[in-house]
C-alpha positions as CSV (number, residue, x, y, z in Angstrom):
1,X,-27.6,-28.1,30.0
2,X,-23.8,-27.3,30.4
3,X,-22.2,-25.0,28.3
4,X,-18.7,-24.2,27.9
5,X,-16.3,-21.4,26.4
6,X,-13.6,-22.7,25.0
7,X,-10.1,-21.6,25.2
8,X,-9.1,-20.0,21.8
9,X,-5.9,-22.1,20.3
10,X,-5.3,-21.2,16.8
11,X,-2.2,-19.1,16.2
12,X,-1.9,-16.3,15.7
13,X,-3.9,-15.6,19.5
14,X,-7.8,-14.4,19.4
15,X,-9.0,-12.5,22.3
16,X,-12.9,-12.7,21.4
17,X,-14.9,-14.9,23.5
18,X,-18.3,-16.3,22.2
19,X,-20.1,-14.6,26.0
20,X,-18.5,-12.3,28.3
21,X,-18.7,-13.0,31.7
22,X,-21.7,-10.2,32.1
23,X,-23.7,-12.4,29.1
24,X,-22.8,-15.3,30.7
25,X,-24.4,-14.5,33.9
26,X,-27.8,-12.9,32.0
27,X,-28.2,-16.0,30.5
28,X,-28.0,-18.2,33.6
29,X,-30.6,-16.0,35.4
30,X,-33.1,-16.3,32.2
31,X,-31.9,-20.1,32.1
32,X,-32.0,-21.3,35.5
33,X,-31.3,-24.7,34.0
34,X,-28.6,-23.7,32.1
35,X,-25.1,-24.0,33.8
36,X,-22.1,-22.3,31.8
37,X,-18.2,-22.6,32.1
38,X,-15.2,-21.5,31.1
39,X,-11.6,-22.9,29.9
40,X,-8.9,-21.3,31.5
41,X,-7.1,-19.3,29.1
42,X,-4.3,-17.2,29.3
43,X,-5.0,-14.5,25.8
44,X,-8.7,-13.9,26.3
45,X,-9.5,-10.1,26.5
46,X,-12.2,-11.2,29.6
47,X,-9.5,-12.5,32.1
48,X,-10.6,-16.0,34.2
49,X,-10.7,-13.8,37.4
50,X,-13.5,-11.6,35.7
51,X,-14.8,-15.0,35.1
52,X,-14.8,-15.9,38.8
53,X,-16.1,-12.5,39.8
54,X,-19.5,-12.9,38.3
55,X,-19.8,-16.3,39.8
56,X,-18.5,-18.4,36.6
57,X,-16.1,-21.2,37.3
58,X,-13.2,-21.6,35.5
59,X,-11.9,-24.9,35.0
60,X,-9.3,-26.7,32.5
61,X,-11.3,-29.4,31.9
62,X,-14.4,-28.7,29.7
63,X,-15.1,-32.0,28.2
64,X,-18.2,-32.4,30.4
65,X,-20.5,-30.1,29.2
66,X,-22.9,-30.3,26.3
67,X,-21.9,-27.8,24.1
68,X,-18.7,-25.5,23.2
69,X,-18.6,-22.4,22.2
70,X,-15.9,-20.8,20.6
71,X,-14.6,-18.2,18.1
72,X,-12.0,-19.3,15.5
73,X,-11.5,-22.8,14.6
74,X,-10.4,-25.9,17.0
75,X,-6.7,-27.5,16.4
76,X,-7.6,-31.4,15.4
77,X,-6.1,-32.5,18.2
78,X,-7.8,-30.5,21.1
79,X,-11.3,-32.1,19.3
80,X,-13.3,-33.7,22.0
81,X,-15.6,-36.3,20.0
82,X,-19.2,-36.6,20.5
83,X,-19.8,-33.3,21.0
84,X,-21.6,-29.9,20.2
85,X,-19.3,-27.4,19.3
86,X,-20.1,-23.8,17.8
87,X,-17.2,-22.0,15.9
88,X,-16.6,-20.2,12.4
89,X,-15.3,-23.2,10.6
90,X,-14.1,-21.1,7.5
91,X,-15.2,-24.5,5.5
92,X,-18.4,-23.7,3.8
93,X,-16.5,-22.5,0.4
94,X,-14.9,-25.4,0.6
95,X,-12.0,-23.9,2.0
96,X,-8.9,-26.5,1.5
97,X,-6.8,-25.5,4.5
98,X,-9.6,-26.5,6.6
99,X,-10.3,-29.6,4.5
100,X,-8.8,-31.6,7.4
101,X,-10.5,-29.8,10.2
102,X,-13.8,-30.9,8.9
103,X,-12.8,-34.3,8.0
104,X,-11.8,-34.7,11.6
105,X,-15.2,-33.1,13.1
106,X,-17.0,-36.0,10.8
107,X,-14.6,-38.8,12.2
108,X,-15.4,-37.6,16.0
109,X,-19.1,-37.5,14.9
110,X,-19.0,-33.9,16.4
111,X,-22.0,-32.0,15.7
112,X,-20.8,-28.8,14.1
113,X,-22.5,-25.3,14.2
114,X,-20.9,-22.4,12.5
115,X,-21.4,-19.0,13.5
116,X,-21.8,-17.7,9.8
117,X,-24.7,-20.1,9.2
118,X,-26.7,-18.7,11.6
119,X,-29.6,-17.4,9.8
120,X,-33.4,-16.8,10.1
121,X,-36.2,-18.5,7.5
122,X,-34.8,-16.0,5.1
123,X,-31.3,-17.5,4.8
124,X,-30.0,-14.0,5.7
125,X,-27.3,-13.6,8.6
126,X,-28.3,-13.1,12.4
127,X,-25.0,-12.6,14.2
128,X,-21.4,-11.4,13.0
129,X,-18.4,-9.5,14.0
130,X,-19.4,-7.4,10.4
131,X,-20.1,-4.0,12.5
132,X,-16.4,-4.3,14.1
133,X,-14.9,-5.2,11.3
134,X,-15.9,-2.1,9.7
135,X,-15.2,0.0,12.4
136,X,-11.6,-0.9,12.8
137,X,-11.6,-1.2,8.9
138,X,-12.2,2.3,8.6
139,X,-9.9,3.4,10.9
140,X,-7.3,1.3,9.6
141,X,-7.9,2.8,6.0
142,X,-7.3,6.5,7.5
143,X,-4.5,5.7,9.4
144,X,-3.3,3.7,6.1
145,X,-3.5,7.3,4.8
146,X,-1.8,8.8,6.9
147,X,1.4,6.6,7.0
148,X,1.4,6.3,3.3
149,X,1.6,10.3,2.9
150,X,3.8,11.0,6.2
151,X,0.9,12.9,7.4
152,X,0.0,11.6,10.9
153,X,0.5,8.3,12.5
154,X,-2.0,6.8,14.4
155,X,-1.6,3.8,16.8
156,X,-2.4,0.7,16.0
157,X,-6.4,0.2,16.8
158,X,-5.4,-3.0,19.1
159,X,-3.5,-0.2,21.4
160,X,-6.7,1.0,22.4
161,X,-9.1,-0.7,24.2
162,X,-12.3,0.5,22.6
163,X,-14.5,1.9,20.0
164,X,-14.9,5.5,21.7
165,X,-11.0,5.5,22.3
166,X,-10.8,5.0,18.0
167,X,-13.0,7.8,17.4
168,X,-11.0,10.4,20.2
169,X,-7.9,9.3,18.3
170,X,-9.3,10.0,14.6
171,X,-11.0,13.2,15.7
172,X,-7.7,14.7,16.5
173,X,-6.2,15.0,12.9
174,X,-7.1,16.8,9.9
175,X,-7.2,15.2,7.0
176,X,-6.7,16.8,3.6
177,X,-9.9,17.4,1.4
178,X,-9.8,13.6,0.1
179,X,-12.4,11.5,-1.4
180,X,-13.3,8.2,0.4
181,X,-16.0,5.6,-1.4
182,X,-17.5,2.8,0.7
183,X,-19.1,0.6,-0.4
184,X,-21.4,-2.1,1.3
185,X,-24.9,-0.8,3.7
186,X,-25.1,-4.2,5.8
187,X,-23.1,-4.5,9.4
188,X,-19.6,-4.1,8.0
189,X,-20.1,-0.7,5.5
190,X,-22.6,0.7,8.2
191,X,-19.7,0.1,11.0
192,X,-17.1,2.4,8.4
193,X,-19.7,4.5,8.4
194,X,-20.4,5.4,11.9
195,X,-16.5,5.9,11.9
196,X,-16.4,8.1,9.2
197,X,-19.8,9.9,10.6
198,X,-17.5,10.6,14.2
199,X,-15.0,12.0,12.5
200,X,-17.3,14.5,10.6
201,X,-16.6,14.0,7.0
202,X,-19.5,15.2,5.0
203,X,-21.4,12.5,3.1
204,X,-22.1,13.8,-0.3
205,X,-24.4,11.5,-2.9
206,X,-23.3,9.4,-6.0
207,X,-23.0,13.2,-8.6
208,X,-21.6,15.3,-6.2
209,X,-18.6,12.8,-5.5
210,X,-18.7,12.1,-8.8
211,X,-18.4,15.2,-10.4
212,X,-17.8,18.4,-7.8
213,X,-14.7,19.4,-5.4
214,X,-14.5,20.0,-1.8
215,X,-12.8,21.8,0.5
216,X,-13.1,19.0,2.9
217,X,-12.9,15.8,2.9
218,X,-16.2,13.8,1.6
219,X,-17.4,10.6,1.4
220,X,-20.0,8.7,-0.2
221,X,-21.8,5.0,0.4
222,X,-22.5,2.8,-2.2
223,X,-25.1,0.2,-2.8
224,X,-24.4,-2.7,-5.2
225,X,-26.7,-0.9,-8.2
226,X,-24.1,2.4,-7.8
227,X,-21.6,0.3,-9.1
228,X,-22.9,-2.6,-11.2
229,X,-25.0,-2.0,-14.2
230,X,-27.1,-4.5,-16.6
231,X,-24.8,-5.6,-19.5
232,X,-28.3,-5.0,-21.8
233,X,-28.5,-1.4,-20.5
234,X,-32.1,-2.2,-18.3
235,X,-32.1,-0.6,-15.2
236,X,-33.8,-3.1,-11.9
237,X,-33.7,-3.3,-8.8
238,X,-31.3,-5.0,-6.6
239,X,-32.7,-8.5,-6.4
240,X,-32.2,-8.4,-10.1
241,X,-28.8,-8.2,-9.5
242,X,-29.0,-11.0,-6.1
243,X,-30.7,-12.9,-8.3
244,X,-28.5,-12.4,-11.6
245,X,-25.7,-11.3,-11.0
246,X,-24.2,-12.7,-14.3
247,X,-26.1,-10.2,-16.0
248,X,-24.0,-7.9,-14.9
249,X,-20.5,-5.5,-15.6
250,X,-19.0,-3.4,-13.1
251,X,-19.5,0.3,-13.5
252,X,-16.7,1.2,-10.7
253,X,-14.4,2.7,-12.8
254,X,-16.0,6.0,-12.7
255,X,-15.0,5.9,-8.9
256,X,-11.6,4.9,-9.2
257,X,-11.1,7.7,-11.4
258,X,-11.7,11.0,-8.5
259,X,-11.6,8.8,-5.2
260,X,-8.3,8.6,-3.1
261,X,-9.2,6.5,-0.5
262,X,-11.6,3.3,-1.5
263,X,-12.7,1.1,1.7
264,X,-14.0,-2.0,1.0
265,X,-17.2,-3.5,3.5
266,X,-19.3,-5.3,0.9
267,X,-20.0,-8.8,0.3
268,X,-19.1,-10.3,-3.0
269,X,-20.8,-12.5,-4.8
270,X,-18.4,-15.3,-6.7
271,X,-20.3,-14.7,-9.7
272,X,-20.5,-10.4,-10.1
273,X,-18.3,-8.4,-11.8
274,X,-14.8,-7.7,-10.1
275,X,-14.5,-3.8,-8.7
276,X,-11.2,-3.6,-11.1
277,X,-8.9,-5.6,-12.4
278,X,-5.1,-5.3,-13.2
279,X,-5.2,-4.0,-15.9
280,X,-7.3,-1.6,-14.9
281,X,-5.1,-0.7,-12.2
282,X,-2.8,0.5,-14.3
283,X,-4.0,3.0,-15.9
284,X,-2.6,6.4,-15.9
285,X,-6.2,8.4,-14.3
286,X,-6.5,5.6,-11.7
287,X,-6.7,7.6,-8.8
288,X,-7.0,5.5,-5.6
289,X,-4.2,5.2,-3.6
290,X,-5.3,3.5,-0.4
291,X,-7.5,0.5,-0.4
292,X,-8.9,-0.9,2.9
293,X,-10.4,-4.1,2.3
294,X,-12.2,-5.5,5.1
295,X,-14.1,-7.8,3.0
296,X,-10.6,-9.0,2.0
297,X,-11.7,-11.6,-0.9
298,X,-7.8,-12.6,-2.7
299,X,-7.1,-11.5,-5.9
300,X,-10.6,-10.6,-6.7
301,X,-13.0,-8.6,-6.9
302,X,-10.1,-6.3,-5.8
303,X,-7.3,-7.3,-8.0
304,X,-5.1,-5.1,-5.5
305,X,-5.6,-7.3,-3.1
306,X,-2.9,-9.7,-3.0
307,X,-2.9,-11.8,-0.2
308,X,-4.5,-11.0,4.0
309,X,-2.1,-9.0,5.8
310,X,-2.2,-9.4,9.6
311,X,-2.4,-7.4,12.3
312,X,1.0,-7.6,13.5
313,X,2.2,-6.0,9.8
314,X,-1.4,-4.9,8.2
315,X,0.2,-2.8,5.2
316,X,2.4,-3.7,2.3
317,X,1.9,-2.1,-1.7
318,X,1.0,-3.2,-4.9
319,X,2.5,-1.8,-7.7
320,X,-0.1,-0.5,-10.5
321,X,2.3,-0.9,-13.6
322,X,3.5,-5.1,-13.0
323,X,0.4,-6.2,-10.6
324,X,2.6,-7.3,-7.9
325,X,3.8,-6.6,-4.4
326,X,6.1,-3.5,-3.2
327,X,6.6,-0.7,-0.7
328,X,3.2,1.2,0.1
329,X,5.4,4.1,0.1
330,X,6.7,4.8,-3.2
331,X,3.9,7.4,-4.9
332,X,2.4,5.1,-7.8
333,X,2.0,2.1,-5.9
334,X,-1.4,1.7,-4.5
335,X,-1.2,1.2,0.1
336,X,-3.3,-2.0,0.6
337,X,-4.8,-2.8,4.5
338,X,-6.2,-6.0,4.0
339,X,-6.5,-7.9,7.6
340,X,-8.7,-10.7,7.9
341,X,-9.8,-10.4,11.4
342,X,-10.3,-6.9,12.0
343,X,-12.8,-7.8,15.1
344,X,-10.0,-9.3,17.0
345,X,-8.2,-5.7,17.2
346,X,-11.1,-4.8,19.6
347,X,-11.7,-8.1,21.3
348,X,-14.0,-6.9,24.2
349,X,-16.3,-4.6,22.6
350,X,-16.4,-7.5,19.6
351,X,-17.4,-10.1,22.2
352,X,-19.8,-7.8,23.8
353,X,-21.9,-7.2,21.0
354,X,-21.4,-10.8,19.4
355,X,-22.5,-12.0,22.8
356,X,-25.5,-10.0,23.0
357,X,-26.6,-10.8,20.0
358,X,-25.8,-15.1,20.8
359,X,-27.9,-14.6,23.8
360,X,-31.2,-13.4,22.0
361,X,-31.2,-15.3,18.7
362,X,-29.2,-18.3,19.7
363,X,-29.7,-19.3,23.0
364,X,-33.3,-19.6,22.9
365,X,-33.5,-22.3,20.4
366,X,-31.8,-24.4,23.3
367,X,-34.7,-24.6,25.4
368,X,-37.9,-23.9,23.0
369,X,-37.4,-27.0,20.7
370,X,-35.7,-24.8,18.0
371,X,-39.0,-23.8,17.2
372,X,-37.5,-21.0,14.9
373,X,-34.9,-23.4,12.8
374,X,-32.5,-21.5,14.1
375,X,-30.1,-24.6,15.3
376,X,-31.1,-26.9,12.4
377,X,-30.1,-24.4,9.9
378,X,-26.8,-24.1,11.8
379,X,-25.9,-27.4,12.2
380,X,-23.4,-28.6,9.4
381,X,-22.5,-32.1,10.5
382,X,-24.5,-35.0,12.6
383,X,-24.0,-38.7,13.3
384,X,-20.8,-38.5,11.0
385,X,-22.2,-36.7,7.9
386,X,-23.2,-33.5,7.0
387,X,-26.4,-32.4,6.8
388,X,-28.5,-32.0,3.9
389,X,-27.8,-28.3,3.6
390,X,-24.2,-28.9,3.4
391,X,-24.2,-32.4,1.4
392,X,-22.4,-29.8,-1.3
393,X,-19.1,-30.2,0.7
394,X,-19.2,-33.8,0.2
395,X,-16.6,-33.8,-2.4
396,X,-14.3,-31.4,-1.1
397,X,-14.5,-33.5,2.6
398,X,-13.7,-36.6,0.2
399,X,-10.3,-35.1,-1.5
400,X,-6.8,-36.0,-0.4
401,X,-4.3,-33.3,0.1
């Protein structure tokens, strides 16, 4: 079996790689059948001479192995039909920018595996960039802070070249005696965590945020129950609210009402309550200033969140009173950090742990029959059509744009 890593191509530049050259060579010595390659590329954080130095060749011509791996989504035209290719899509919620992407993968009869479909028997998620995200989220959202109130001004996070470097950098200022709410407990809120953790700011429960001052700067993590509440008053437990959450309102107010800094690492459910709207925005004991949302969902559940921002220029304001965009800077207006790919800000230590992960949960199912599901689960498109699983896209692959 040949595998090989495929240059990344969409624009703007990705440096993650699916395995790192030290991943790649593990899982050639588990595999001795197994035979991977890489496409040269000229933006990948693992250079093709570290490539070549663990005994991986590097070659511009992958279209003879089995399967491709790669990271963000493949330009139509650099498709090679008849293939096995592994990438995040971004189609599954019917997506319409990718509309043509996946209508393309079906033409090639490519057999398509995304990344975020990757689940066990459970139908919960086995591999991510999550924890990254929330660890460049989080310092994002302080140095957000910082820049909004001219108190300190951090690099950018993709000026450093890993996590530890981050942390030396944030454990060098002093914040003022803030409050910050997370919210999410899964890879991405326990990644902000771990950040916030490093720098030392005390983590203080749901009454004492809620209703005490500090000193110091606090912060406290919330689970989806801390801020949703049955609209008939009963009080469950949190599958009641997985499995209903229409049944719902949002009881986040009472956070936006003391917190100054609100970073956002949860995942959102289409059909529960929005954290606040607009109008809701606007109101004169709205406190929070700085919003890092890593979960970055457009318009809503966040109705601050107006559109991605991007690496290159990852801030820009919304103003409270008319709901639309402005300068971070000017005191009322709320400082928004809402990048999409946080990961790729800290492209090796992203790929390392992504790797890790694709080698024990993924990798496997290549040579044991898939006796876990693990492929089959994956696997979105085959002989031309998508697979039962995904037979939901089937109208949105059969619209014209």
């Amino acid at each position: 079996m040949k595998i090989g890593l495929k240059k990344e191509r969409k624009n703007p530049p990705d440096k993650r790689v699916v395995l790192p050259p030290q991943v790649c060579v593990k899982a050639m010595s588990m595999y001795p059948e197994l035979q991977i390659v890489a496409e040269s590329s000229d933006i990948r954080a693992y250079t093709d001479q570290e490539y070549r130095d663990k005994g991986i060749e590097v070659t511009d011509d992958i279209s003879d192995c089995d399967v491709i791996l790669g990271v963000k989504e493949v330009p139509i035209d650099a498709l090679i039909p008849n293939k096995k290719y592994f990438f995040f899509s971004h189609t599954i919620k019917h997506q319409a920018y990718n509309r043509k992407l996946l209508q393309a993968i079906l033409k090639k009869n490519i057999e398509l595996y995304d990344h975020e479909v990757i689940t066990d028997e459970n139908h919960q998620r086995l591999i991510g960039f999550g924890y990254y995200a929330g660890v460049v989220g989080a310092y994002n959202g302080i140095r957000t802070y910082g820049l909004k109130y001219d108190l300190f001004n951090l690099p950018k996070s993709e000026s450093l070249a890993h996590k530890k470097e981050l942390i030396e950098v944030l454990q060098g200022i002093d914040l003022p005696p803030i409050k910050i709410v997370l919210t999410g407990t899964g890879r991405v809120g326990n990644g902000a965590k771990e950040m916030l953790d490093a720098m030392h700011i005390k983590q203080v429960d749901v009454q004492g945020f809620l209703e005490k001052n500090y000193q110091e700067p606090v912060y406290v993590q919330l689970d989806v129950l801390d801020y949703n509440k049955r609209k008939d008053g009963q009080v469950k437990d949190m599958f009641d609210f997985f499995d209903h959450p229409e049944e719902y309102v949002s009881d986040f107010e009472r956070f936006t009402k003391v917190a100054d800094l609100f970073i956002a690492g949860h995942f959102h459910n289409e059909a529960a309550p929005d954290f606040y709207t607009s109008s809701e925005a606007a109101q004169n004991d709205f406190k929070i200033s700085v919003v890092a949302d890593i979960s970055c969902d457009i318009g809503r559940p966040i109705a601050s969140t107006l559109r991605a921002s991007t690496i290159a220029d990852p801030i820009y304001g919304y103003d409270r009173k008319n709901a639309v965009e402005a300068d971070y800077k000017i005191k009322d207006n709320i400082a928004v950090m809402a990048v999409d790919n946080l990961p790729a800000e800290l492209p090796k230590d992203a790929s390392d742990g992504f790797g890790e992960m694709f080698l024990k949960l993924v990798i496997p199912a290549f040579f044991n029959g898939d006796k876990n599901g693990i492929l089959a689960r994956a696997r979105m498109t085959k002989n031309g059509h998508l697979t039962k699983d995904f037979a939901y896209l089937q109208d949105y692959v059969d619209q014209k744009d």
